[in-house]
N, C-alpha and C positions, 0 to 999 in steps of 0.2 A: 207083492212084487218080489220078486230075487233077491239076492243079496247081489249079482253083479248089476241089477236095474239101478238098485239104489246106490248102488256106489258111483257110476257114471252118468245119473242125473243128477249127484249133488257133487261132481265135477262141474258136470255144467252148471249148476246156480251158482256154485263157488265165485268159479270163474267170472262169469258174467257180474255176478255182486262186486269183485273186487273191480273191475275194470269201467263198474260204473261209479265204482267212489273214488278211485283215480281220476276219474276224468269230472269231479266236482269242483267249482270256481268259488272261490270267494266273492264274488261278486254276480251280477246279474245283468238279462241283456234289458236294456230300452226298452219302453213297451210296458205301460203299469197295470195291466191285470193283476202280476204277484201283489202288489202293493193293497189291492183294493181283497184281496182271500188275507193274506197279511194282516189288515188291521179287522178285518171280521173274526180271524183268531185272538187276537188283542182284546174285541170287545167280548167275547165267549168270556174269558179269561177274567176280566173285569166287570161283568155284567152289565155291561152300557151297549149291549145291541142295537137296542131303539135310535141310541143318539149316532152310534154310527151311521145307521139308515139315513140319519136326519139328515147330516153332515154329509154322505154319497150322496143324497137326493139332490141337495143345493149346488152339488159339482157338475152330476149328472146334467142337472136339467138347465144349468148357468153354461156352460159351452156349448162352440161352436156347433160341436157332433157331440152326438148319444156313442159316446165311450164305452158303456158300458150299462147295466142294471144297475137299480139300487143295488139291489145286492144279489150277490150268486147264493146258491144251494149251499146247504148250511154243510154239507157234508162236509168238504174239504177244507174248511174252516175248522171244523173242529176238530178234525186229525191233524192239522198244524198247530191244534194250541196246548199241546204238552210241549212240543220243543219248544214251541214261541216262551209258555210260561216258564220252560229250565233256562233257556240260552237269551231270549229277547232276540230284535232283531236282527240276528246274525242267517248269512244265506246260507253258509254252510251247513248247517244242523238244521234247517229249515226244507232240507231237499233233501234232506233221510228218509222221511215219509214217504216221498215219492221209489227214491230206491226199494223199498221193501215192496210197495205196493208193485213194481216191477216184477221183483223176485217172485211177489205170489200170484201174480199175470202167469209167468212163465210154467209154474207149476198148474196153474189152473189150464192151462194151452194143451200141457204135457198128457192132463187126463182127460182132457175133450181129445187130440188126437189119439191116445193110445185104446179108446174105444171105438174106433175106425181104420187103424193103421198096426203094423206089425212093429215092432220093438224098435227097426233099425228109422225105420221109417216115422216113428215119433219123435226117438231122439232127434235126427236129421231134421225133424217141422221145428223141436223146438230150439236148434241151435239156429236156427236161421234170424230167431229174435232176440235170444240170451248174447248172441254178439253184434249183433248188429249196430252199425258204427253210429248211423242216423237216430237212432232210438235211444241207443244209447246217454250217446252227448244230449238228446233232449231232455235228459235225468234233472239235468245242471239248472231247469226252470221250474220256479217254485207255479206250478197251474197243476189246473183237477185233471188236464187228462190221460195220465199213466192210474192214477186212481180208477176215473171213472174207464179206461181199456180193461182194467183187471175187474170189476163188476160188471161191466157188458158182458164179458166173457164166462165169468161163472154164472150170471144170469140164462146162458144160451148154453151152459153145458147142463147145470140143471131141467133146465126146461128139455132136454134132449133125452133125459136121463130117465125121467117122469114119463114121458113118450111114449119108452119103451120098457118100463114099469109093470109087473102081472101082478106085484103082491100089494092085495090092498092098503096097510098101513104105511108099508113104505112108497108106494104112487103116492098118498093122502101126504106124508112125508115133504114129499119135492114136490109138490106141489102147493104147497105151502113155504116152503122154502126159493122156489122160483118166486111167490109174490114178494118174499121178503129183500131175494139178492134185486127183484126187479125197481122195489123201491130203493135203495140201498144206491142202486147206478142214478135216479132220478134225486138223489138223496146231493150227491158228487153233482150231476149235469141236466137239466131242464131235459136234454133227450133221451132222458132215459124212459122217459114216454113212449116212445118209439117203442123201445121192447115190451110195454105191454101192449101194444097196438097190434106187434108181429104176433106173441104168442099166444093174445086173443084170436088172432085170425086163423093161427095156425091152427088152435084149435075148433074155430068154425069151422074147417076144410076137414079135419076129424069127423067132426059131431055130423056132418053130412054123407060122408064116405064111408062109416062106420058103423052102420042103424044096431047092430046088436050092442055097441060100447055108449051109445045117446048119452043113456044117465048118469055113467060115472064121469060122461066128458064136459056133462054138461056143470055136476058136482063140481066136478073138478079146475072146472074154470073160476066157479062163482068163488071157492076160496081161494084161489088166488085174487080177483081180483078184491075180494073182501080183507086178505091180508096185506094188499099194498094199499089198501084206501085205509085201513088200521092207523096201520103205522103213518101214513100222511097224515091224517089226523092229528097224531101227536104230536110230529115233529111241528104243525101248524101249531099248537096250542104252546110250544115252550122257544120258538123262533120266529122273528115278524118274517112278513114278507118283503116282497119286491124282486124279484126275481122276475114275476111275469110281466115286467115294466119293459124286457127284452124282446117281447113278442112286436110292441109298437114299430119295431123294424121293417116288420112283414107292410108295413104302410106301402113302403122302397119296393115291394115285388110288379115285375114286368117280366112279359114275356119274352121279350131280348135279352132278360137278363137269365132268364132259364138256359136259353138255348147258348149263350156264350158261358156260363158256370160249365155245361156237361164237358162240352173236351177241356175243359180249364184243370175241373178234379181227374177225368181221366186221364191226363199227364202227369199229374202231383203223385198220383199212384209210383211212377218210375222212382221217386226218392227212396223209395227202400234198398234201391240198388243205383244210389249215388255214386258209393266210393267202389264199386263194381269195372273194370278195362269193359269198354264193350255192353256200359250199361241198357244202353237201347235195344241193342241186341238180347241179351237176357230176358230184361222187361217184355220185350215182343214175343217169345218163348212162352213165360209164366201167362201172357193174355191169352193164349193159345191154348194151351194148358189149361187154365183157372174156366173158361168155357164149354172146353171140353169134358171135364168135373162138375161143371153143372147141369149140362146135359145129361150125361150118365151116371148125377145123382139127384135127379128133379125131385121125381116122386120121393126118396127117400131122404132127402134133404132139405124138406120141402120150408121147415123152419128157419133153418140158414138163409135160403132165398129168399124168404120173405122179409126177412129181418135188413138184410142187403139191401133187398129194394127198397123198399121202404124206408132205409135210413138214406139213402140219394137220392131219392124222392124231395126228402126234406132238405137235403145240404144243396141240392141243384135249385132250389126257389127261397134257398135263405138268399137274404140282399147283400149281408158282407160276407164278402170271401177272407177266409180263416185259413188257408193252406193245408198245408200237410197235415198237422195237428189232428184234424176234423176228421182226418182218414182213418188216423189208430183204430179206431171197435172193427175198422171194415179186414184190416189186412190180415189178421188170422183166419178169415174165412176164405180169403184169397188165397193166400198159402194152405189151408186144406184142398181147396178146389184145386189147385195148382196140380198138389199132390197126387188128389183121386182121379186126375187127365192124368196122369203119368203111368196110375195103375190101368184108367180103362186103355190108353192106350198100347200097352206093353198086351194086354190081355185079350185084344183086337187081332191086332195084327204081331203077336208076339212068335207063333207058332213055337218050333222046335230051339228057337234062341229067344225065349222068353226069359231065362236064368240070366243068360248073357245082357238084353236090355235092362234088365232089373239091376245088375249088378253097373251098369254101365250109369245107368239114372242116378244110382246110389252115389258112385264115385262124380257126378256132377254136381251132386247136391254138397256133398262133403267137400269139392272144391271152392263151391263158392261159399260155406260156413269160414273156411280157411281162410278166404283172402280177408272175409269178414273180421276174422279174430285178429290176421296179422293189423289193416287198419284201424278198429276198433284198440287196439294195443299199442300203435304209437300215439294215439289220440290220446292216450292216457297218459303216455311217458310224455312227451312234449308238455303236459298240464302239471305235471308234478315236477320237471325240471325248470317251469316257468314258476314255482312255488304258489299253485293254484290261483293264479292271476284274477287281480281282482279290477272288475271291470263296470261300466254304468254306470247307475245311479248310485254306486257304491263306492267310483274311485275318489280319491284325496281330491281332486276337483270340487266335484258334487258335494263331497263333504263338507269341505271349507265353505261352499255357498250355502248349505243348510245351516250350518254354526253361526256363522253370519246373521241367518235372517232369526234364528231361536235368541241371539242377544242383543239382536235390533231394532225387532219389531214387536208390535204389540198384538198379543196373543190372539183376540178378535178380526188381526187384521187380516185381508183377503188376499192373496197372491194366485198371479195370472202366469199362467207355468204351461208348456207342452206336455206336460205328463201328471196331469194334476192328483192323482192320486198319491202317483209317489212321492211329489211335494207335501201332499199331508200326513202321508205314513213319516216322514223323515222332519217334518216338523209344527205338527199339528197344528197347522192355521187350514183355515177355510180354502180351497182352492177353485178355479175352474179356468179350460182352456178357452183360448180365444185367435180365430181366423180375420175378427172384424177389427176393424179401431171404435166404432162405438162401442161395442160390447169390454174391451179393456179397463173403459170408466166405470164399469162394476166394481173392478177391483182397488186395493190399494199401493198393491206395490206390481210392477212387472217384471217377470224374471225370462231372459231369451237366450236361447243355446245358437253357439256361433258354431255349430258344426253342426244342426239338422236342418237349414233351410226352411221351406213351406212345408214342417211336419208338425200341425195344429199351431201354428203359431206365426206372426209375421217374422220375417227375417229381420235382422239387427240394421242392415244396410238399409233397411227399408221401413223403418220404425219412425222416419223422420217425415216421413210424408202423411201420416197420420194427423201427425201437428195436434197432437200432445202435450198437456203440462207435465214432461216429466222433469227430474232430478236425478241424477245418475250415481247411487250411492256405493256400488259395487262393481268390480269387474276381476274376472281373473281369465286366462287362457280360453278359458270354456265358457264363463256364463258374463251374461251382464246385467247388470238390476236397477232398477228405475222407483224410484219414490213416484208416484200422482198426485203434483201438490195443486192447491184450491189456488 
């Protein structure tokens, strides 16, 4: 690369790095996924995997709803457990990981597009995510998937790259390094399945279209798949499982529920362009766009699509709807797609103002990176003149009632909490949530938030109709807490 390449792509990481550590919180939202990768990094750190497992499984399989797996892919667990092991449970230094793993999404974006795109046109793909206000602020959640977005994506750039490979060592190369990034995303996320599923296929769709290249595609699949069942291997031999406890979901699948998930995710897609005047409008543009880019790059993008597909495939007959989240691996292919409708389009119908579309396309792309920067930029100033507001399971609230129950109660005992993970990350008693009143007599103490309502838990107002032995040993603004005496 240039020397002006490299100076205005590490403008933009700069950038984008600083404005995603500005807009980091001390605290964290509701919602205990972080809590339950949290203490899987703790027990990394301490070598008590097992007994975490044990301890998720009792919480797991003791509430109302399946919360969650025993436990998730160990990946992201264990990239949190150097800050976990320097800092302990602090959010802020716990969502660094994630920042960088951002930063090298963006770069890994920059050389999947700038192998399809001219200069202006890569930077312009990859500012559209290095400011992005919605991605951004997502920094701020301690979860695997800004991790596992940046190994989807080096998984589908390698694999791209191997593709279009003539020299043998280095095809043999990335193709073995495809198996390795492919484990690596399955390593972070259970779907990272999916990308071997795509670029086995894709190389079926090869191995049949290509009778002169048969053997080396057919070579060349088997190591990869030989290097991502490698390294599964290992990672099984030195981390338990339970991961695939998640699948029991798939119990929940219907066919109404297919057909109402498809336009559910297809409108979640608009989020990219939230903080956008006119976001509808745009969005209905990039759909337009993004299909007319896969049109006039089927054949030659035939990877991407199927990876695409195939990954909505699976999010449209998964039973819980996850939102936006669940979108990240897809939106860089969107924004490519977007892109290459923009080129076949100019190059269509561009004739003798073809220069002039181009240049026209350019400065609409740059406007909307712009509005991006400026909202993405007070998102940040507002966070730091709030002195990174600490919020959740993390405010003086929450705290006071975990302090509470660490010098109240007995260490064995069980507490009945709407977010019971984070109840145990915060003060290592046994937890599980509860919708029922029988199921409450599991536990021993109850703890209920007066500002979530029916969110896994009975409401406070409505805690009396259960008829109950409790004792009400606690209360502050926010929580109330209940002894179960005999």
């Amino acid at each position: 690369m240039s020397k002006k390449t490299i100076f205005l792509l590490s403008l933009i990481l700069l950038t984008s790095t600083l404005l995603g550590s500005f807009g980091l919180t001390r605290g964290h939202l509701w919602g205990d996924d972080f809590a339950a990768y949290i203490m899987q990094a703790k027990s990394i750190a301490n070598g008590t995997m097992q007994t975490f497992v044990e301890h998720n499984t009792f919480t797991i399989t003791q509430s109302s709803a399946q919360i969650g797996p025993y436990a998730y892919p160990w990946g992201f667990p264990l990239l949190l457990m150097p800050a976990y092991a320097l800092f302990g449970v602090s959010p802020l230094w716990l969502k660094l990981p994630g920042l960088l793993a951002y930063l090298g999404f963006l770069l890994v974006f920059f050389f999947m597009a700038k192998r399809h795109f001219t200069l202006i046109e890569s930077l312009l793909a990859v500012s559209l995510f290095a400011f992005n206000p919605e991605l951004l602020h997502f920094i701020d959640n301690i979860l695997s998937d800004i991790p596992f977005l940046l190994l989807s994506t080096l998984s589908i750039l390698l694999a791209d790259m191997y593709a279009h490979e003539t020299k043998n060592r280095r095809r043999l190369a990335l193709a073995a390094g495809t198996g390795a990034a492919i484990f690596g995303a399955f390593f972070f996320r259970t779907q990272g399945l999916i990308l071997l599923g795509s670029v086995l296929l894709f190389q079926t769709a090869r191995f049949l279209g290509q009778r002169k290249q048969r053997q080396s595609i057919l070579t060349d699949s088997l190591l990869i798949a030989v290097v991502f069942s490698l390294l599964w291997v290992i990672s099984a031999l030195i981390f338990p499982g339970g991961q695939t406890s998640y699948l029991a979901l798939y119990s929940g699948f219907s066919l109404d529920l297919l057909i109402d998930n498809i336009p559910y995710y297809s409108s979640v897609f608009s989020q990219f362009f939230e903080t956008l005047p006119g976001k509808s409008l745009v969005f209905g543009i990039f759909v337009v766009l993004f299909f007319i880019g896969v049109v006039s790059r089927f054949k030659y993008d035939l990877l991407f699509v199927l990876y695409a597909t195939l990954y909505l495939v699976v999010l449209w007959s998964w039973p819980e709807r996850q939102g936006y989240r669940f979108l990240f691996p897809l939106l860089p292919l969107f924004v490519y797609f977007a892109i290459q409708g923009i080129r076949a389009t100019i190059n269509k119908f561009g004739g003798k103002r073809k220069a002039l579309l181009q240049k026209s396309a350019y400065a609409y792309l740059l406007l909307i990176v712009i509005l991006f920067l400026y909202s993405a930029g007070s998102n940040a100033y507002d966070n730091m003149r709030a002195d990174r507001d600490i919020n959740g399971p993390f405010d003086p609230l929450s705290m006071e009632m975990y302090a509470f129950i660490k010098a109240n109660t007995p260490l064995e005992g069980v507490i009945v909490f709407f977010k019971p993970r984070a109840m145990r990350l915060m003060t290592d008693r046994n937890t599980l949530a509860s919708t029922e009143c029988d199921r409450i007599l599991l536990g021993d103490y109850l703890v209920l938030s007066k500002k979530v309502g029916e969110n896994l838990q009975i409401p406070p107002e409505h805690i009396d109709e259960c008829n109950l032995p409790l004792e009400m040993v606690f209360q502050n603004r926010r929580f109330v807490m209940y002894k179960l005496v005999d």
